[in-house]
N, C-alpha and C positions, 0 to 999 in steps of 0.2 A: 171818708176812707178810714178802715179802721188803724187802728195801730199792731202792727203782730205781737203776738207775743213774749215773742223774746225781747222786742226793744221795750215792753211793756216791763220786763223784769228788769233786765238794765238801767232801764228809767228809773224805777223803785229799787234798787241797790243805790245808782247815784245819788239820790235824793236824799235817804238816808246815812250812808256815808257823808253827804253835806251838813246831816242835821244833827248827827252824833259819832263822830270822826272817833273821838274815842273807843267806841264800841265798835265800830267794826275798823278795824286795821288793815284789812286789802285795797289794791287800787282797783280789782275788778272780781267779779266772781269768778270761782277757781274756772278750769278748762275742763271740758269731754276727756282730753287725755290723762288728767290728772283725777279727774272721779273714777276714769276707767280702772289707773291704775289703782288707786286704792280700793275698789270692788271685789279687783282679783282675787284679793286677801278674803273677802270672807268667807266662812264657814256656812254653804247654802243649808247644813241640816238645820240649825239655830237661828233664831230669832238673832234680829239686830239693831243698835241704838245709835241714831248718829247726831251729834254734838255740833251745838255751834250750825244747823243746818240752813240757813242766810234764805236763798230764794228758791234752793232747791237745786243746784247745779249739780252735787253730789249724789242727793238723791234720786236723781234721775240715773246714775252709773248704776246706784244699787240696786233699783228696781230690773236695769237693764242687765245683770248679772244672773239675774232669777231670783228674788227674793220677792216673797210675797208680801203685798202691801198689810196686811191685816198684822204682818210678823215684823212691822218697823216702828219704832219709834223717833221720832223726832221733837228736840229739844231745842229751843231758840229764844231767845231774850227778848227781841225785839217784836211788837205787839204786831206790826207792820208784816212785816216777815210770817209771823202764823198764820197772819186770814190768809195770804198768797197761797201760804204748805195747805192748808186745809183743801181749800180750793183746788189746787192741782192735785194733792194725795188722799183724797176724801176717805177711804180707808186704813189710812196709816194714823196712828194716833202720835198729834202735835201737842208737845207740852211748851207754854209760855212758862219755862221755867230758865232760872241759872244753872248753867250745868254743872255747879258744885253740887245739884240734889241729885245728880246722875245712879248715886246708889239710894235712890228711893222711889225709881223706875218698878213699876208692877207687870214685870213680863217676864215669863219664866223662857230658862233655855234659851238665853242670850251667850252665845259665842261670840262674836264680833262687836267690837264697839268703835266706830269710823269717828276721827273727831278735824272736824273745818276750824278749830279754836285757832285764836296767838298763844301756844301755851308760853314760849318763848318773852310774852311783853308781861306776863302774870307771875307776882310772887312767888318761891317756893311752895307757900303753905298754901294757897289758893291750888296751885300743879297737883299737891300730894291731895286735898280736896277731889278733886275732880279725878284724876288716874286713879286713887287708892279708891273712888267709890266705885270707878267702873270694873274692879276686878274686886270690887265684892260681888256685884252684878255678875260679872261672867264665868260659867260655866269652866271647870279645871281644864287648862289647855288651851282659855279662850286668847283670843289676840284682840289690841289695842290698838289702831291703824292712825295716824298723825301725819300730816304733812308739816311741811317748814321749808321755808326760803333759803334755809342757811345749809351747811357742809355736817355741822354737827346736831345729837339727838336733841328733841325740842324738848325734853322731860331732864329737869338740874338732876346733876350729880348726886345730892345728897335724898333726892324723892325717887332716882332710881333703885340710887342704895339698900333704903327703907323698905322698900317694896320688893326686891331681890328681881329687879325685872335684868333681862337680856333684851336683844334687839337683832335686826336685820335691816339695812338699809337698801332702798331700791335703787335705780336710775332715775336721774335728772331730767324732769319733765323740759324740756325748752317749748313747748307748746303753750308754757301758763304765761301767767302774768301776774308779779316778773316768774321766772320760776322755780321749780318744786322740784321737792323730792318727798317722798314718803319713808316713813320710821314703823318697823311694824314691831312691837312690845309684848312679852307675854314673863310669864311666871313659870321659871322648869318646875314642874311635877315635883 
């Protein structure tokens, strides 16, 4: 009998969280409701980059928003995790990259930049790495989409400062695990 799919990705998130607990910090892949919400956010004329994209739980919201697979890229660390992205997003270009190279992404007319990261367990300077590349990446006006566990923004004080970003915070997913909310980030004009 075969195995379905989804227990096939769950099986390969557990696995991997067992093999390098460090590197990924969730107890489960995000939720439906929680990719949903973050999709909302983007900007379907522009291309989009999403960070930190694990087995693909997120990416599934974004495609389901209407964004065209050819106009995605995905960034993910774990070797394990890309053959999976490949395989399901065969069009979408997967980079086995850290996403501190996030501003060395070759795709023009990127609006949105969705990020699944801990930015919250990573240094300041790692944070300003990663955010300040992705809003060299995007497009004037572009937004930076972030979830987090917590009540407050997952991006330090001192790398919002620098960056001159503002925010909007959403509603509290209770359908993740545990759960979420989303931080949406951007740069006034």
């Amino acid at each position: 009998m075969a195995v379905p799919k989804r227990n096939k990705h769950l099986g390969l998130f557990t696995a991997q969280l067992l093999r390098r607990p460090w590197r990924i910090v969730a107890l489960a892949p995000s939720s439906r409701a929680l990719g949903d919400q973050m999709a909302a956010e983007i900007d379907l004329e522009g291309a989009v980059v999403e960070l930190g994209a694990g087995t693909g739980k997120i990416t599934e919201s974004i495609l389901a928003a209407g964004v065209d697979e050819s106009r995605l890229v995905l960034l993910e660390m774990n070797e394990r995790f890309c053959d999976l992205l490949r395989e399901r997003f065969p069009r979408a270009k997967v980079l086995n990259w850290n996403a501190q190279r996030v501003g060395e992404v070759d795709l023009a007319d990127v609006r949105t930049v969705i990020s699944g990261l801990p930015l919250l367990s990573m240094p300041a300077s790692v944070q300003s790495n990663i955010v300040g590349g992705a809003f060299q990446l995007l497009q004037p006006g572009g937004k930076y989409v972030q979830f987090t566990y917590g009540p407050k923004p997952p991006v330090a004080p001192p790398v919002r400062d620098a960056l001159g970003l503002v925010w909007d915070k959403r509603k509290t997913i209770w359908m993740n695990l545990p759960p979420a909310r989303t931080f949406v980030f951007s740069q006034p004009s």
